[in-house]
C-alpha positions as CSV (number, residue, x, y, z in Angstrom):
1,X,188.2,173.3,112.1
2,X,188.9,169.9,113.3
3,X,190.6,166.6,112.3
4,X,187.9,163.5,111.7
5,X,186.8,161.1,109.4
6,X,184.8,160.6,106.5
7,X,184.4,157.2,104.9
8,X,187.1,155.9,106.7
9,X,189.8,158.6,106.1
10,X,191.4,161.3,107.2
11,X,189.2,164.7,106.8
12,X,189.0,168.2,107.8
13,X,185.6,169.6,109.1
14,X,183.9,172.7,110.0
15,X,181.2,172.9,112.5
16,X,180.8,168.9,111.2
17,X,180.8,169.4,108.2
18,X,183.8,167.9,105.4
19,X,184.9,169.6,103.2
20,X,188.8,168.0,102.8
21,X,189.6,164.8,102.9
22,X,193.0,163.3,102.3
23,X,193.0,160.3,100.1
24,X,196.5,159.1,99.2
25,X,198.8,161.8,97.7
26,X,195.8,163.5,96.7
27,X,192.9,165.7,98.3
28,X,189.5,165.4,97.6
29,X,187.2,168.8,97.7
30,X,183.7,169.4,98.5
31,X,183.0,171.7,95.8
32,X,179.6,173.0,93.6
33,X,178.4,174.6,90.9
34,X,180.9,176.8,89.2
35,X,184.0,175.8,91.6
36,X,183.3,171.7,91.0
37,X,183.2,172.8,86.8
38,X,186.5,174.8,87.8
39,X,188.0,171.8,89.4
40,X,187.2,168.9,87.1
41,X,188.9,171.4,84.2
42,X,191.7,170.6,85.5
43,X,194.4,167.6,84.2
44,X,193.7,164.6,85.8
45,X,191.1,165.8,88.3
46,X,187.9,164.0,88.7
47,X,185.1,163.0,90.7
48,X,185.8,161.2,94.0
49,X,184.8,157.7,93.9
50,X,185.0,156.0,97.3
51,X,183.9,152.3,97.2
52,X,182.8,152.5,93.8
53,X,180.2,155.3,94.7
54,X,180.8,158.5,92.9
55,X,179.8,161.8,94.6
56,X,179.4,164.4,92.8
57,X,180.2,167.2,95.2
58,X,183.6,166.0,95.7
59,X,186.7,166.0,93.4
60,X,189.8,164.8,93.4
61,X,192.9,166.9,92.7
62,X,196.2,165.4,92.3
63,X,199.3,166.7,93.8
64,X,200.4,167.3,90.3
65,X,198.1,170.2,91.2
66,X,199.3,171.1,95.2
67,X,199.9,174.6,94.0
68,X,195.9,175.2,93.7
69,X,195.2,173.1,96.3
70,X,195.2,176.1,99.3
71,X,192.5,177.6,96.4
72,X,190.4,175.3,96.5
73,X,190.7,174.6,100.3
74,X,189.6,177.9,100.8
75,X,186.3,177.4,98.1
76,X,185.3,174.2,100.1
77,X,185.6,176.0,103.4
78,X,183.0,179.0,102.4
79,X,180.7,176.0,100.9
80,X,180.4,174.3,104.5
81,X,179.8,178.0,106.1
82,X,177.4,179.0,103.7
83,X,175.5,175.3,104.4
């Protein structure tokens, strides 16, 4: 795992590949299928939208939810190492 950057901020990769990137007091998720519909249930989670440019495989979780966020770190890490 290794610090970088995605879109001009701060990210975690795997084998360069992101998966976490930090955007304000919040963390964005690369996420799919079941996990992404898992996520966006959540209160005040959403797609990320950098630029105006959603992207669908990444949401946005709030530190409102920093409890679930180690869960969800962990989903986004086996999506890059399945990839």
């Amino acid at each position: 795992m290794k610090l970088g950057k995605f879109f001009g901020f701060q990210a975690l990769k795997h084998q360069g590949k992101t998966f976490v990137i930090l955007s304000g007091d919040q963390l964005v998720f690369r996420l799919d299928g079941e996990r992404r519909k898992e996520a966006l249930e959540l209160a005040e989670s959403s797609l990320w939208n950098p630029y105006g440019r959603e992207k669908h495989n990444w949401v946005v979780l709030s530190s409102t939810h920093s409890e679930q966020w180690r869960i969800f770190f962990d989903k986004a890490l086996q999506l890059v190492r399945n990839t």
